[in-house]
N, C-alpha and C positions, 0 to 999 in steps of 0.2 A: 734630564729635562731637555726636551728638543724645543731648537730659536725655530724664531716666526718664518724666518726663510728658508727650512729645509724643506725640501722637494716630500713628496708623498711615496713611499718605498714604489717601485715599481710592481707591476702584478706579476703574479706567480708564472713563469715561462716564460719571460720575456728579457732580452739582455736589452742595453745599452745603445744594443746599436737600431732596434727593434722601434727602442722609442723617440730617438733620435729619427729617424725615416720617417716615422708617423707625422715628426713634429715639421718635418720639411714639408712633406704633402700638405697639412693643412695648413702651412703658410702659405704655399703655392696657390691652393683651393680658394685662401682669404683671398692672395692679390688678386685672382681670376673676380672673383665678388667684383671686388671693389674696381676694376675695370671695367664690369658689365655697368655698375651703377653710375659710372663715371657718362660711359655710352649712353643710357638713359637717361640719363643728365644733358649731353650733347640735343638727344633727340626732341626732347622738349622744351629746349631752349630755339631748335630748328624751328619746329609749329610754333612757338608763339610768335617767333622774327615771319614768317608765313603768315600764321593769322593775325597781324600788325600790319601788313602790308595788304591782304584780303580786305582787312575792314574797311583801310586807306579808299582802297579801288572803289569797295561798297561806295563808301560816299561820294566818290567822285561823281560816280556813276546817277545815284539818285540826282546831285546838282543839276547834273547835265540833262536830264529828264525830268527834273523840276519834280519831284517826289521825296524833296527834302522833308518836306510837311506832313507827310502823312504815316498818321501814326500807326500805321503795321511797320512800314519802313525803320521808323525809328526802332520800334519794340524789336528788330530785328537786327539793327545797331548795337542796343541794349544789351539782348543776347548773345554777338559776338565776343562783345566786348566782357561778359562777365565770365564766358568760355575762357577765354585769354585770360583774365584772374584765375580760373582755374588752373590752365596750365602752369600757371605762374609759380603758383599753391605747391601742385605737384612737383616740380622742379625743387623747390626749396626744400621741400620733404626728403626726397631723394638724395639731395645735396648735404641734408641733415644725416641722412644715413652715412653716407660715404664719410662726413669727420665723425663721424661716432658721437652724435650729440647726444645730451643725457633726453630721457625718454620725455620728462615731462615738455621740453620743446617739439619734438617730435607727434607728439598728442597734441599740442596746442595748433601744430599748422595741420595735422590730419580733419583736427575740428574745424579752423577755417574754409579748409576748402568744401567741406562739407556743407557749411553754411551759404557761403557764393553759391554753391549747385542747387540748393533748397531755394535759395531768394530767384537764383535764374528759371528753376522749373515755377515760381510763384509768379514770376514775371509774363515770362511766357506762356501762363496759363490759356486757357480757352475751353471754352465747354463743349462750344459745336467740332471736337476734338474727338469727343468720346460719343458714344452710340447712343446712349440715354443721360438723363437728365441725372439720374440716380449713380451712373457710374462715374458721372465729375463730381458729384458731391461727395462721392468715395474717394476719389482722389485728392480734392481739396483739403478734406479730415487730414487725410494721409500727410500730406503735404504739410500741413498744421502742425499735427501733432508731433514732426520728424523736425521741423524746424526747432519749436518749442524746446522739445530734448537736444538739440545742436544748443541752444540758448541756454539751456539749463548747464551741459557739459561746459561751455563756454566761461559764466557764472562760476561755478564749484573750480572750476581749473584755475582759475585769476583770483576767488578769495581764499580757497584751502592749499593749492597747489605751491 
């Protein structure tokens, strides 16, 4: 009877030292990963500290030109700022990779960020956007129905998950 911790025979033509080398490479391989994710992790915490200080400026800017009040201005506020939850979103995802977290966290913040992108493209709707009447009401559906299912994924992950 073979214990739980014996290794699996190695395959046929291969010594010792064969899988030993294999087992260095794809260490090596991992650390490279997990460096790359670490960088993109760097990079997205760069743009949001960017777009934190962008938005800053936006508002300065409208004060100073008295276009605090007007609501494109804002709604373009709105949308920086739910961009920058996005990022935010992705960062933590990323960050979740790099410690190896279990998956169901990993799907819990991929559905957030998903959600912020749907409320932001809902936010930021407009019709005189699209060429006919008919192709914003296809997009609006669209937009609907993709939320909904973010809400429903959202829902099933927090009572089954």
């Amino acid at each position: 009877m073979a214990d739980d911790d014996s290794q699996p025979p190695d395959p046929p033509g291969s010594s010792p030292e064969t899988v030993a080398g294999s087992d260095r490479i794809a260490a090596a391989a991992d650390r490279f990963i997990r460096f790359v994710e670490l960088i993109a992790a760097w990079v997205f915490a760069i743009l949001f500290a960017i777009g934190v200080i962008d938005l800053t400026l936006q508002i300065v800017r409208s004060i100073r030109a008295r276009t605090i009040t007007d609501p494109l201005v804002v709604i373009g506020f709105i949308d920086t700022g739910l961009l920058l939850l996005i990022i935010v979103e992705v960062y933590h995802t990323v960050i979740a990779y790099t410690q190896e977290s279990e998956t169901r966290q990993i799907v819990r913040l991929v559905i957030y960020t998903g959600v912020i992108a749907m409320v932001r493209k809902a936010i930021i709707f407009r019709t005189d956007e699209y060429a006919t009447a008919q192709d914003a009401l296809f997009a609006a559906v669209s937009y609907t129905i993709i939320i909904f299912g973010l809400v429903a994924l959202l829902f099933a992950e927090r009572v089954y998950g």
